[in-house]
C-alpha positions as CSV (number, residue, x, y, z in Angstrom):
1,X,-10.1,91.5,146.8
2,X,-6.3,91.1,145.9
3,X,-5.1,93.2,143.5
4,X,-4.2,92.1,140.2
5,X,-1.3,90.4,139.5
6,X,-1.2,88.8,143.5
7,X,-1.9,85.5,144.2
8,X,-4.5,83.2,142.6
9,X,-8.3,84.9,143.1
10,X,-10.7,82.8,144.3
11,X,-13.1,84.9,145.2
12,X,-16.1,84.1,147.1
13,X,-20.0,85.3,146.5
14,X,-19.3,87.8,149.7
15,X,-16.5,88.9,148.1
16,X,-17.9,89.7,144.6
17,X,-21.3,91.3,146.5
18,X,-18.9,93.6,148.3
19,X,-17.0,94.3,145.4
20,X,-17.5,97.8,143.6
21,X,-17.1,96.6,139.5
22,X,-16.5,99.8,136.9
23,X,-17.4,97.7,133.6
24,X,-16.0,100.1,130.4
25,X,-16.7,99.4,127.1
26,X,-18.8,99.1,124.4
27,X,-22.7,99.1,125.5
28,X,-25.2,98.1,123.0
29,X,-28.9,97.3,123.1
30,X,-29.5,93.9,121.9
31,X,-33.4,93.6,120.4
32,X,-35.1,90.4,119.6
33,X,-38.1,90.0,117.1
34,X,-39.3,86.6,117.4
35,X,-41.9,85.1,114.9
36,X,-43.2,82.7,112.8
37,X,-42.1,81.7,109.2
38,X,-45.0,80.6,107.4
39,X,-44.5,81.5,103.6
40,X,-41.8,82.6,101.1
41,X,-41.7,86.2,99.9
42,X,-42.6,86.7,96.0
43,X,-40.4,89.7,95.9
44,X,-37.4,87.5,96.8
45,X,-36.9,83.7,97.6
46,X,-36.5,84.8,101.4
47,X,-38.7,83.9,104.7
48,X,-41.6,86.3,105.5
49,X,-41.5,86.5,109.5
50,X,-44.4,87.4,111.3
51,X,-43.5,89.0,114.5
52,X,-45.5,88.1,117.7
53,X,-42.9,89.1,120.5
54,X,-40.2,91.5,120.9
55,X,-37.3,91.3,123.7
56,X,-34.7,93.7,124.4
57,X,-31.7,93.0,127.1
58,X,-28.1,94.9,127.6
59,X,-25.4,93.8,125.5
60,X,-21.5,94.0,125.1
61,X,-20.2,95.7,128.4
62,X,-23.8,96.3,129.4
63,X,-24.4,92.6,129.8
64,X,-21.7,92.2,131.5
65,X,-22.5,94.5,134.0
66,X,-25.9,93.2,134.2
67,X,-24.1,89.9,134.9
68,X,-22.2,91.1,137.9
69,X,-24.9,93.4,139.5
70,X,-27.2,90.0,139.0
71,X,-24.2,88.2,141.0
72,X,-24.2,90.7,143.6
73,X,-21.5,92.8,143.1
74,X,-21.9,96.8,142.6
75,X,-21.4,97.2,139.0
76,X,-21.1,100.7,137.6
77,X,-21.1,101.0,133.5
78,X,-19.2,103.7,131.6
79,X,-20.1,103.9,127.9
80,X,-20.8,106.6,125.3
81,X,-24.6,106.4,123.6
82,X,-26.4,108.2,121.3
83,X,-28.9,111.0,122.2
84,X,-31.9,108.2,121.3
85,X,-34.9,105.9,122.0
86,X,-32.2,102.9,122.4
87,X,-29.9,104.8,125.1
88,X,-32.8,105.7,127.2
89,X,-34.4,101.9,126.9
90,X,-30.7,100.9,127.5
91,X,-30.1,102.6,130.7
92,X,-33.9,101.3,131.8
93,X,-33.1,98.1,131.3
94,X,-29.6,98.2,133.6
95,X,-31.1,100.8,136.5
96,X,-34.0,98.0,136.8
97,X,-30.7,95.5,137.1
98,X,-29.3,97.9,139.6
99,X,-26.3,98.9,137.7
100,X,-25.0,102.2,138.1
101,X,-25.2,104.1,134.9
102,X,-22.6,106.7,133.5
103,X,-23.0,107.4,129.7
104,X,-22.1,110.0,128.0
105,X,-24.9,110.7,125.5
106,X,-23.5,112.1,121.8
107,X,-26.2,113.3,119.6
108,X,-24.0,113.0,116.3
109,X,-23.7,109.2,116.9
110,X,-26.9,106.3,117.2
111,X,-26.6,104.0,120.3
112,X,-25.7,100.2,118.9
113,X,-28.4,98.6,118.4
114,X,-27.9,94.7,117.3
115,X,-31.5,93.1,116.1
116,X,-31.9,89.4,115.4
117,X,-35.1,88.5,113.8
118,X,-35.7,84.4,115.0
119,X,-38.2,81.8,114.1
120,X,-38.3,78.4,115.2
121,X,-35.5,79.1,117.4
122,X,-33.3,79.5,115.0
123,X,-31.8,83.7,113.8
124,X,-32.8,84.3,110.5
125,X,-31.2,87.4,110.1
126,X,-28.9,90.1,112.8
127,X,-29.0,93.4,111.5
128,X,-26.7,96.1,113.5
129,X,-27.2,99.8,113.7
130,X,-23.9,101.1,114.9
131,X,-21.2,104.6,114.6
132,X,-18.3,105.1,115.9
133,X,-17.9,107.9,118.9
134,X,-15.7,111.0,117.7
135,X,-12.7,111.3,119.4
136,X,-13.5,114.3,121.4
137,X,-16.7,112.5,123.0
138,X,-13.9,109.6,123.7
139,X,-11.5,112.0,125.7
140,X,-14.2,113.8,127.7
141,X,-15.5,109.8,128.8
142,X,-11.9,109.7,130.2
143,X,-12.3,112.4,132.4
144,X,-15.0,110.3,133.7
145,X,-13.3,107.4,134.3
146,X,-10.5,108.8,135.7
147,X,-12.7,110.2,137.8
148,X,-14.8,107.3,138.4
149,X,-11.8,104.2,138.9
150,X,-10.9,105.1,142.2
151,X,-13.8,104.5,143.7
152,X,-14.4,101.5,142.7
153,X,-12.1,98.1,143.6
154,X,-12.2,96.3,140.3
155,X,-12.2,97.5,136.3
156,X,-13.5,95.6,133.7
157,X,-12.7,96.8,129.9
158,X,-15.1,95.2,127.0
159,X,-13.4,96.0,123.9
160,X,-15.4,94.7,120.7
161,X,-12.5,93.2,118.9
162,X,-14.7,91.9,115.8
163,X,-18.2,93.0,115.0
């Protein structure tokens, strides 16, 4: 692939399945309670959702390096996470996709967890779960990328720039 900054890219599928993608940014774990709204609450004049299915998929810079191993291309995902349930689901959910996974796991932080609770296809409410990484956890994940960029042709950077 050309390097940045060259001519136009037009890249082909055989390029992009040949291509070695290091995606860094902010990973989350996006849940999805779907139900049905059948009744007010007499606590509060708010929907009562029964819940009959529950999804969970990669967000932020995990999606998209779901997006590019599901393209083809080698993707390779470096992120700090908590030391919790929603990491480990997390990095299940993008070694099934056949991305690479490099997180550095910081038990004084929760992984981001964004739920949406949805009924009749529409979000009733999003409720995120999120801390900020301490800067020491942030300097040691760039000894892994520094480690980790040259061996890979293209970098990606997911930056969350509001939440």
């Amino acid at each position: 692939m050309p390097a940045a900054g060259s001519a136009p890219l037009n890249p082909s599928l055989s390029d992009l399945q040949s291509a070695r993608v290091l995606v860094v940014g902010d990973a989350m774990l996006d849940r999805y309670w779907f139900g049905a709204v059948e009744r007010i609450s007499p606590e509060a004049p708010v929907p009562v959702a029964k819940i009959s299915r529950m999804e969970e998929r990669a967000g932020g810079a995990a999606n998209v390096a779901r997006n590019i191993a599901s393209l083809g291309g080698q993707a390779t995902l470096l992120s700090v996470a908590g030391q919790d349930e929603a990491a480990d689901a997390l990095t299940r959910l993008l070694e099934g996709d056949g991305v690479r996974v490099s997180l550095k796991r910081d038990a004084a932080i929760s992984t981001t967890i964004k739920l949406r609770v949805v009924a009749r296809q529409q979000q009733l409410i999003r409720l995120d779960f999120e801390d900020q990484p301490s800067h020491e956890v942030l300097v040691d994940k760039l000894d892994d990328y520094q480690r980790l960029v040259d061996a890979h042709d293209v970098r990606s950077e997911e930056r969350r720039v509001g939440k």
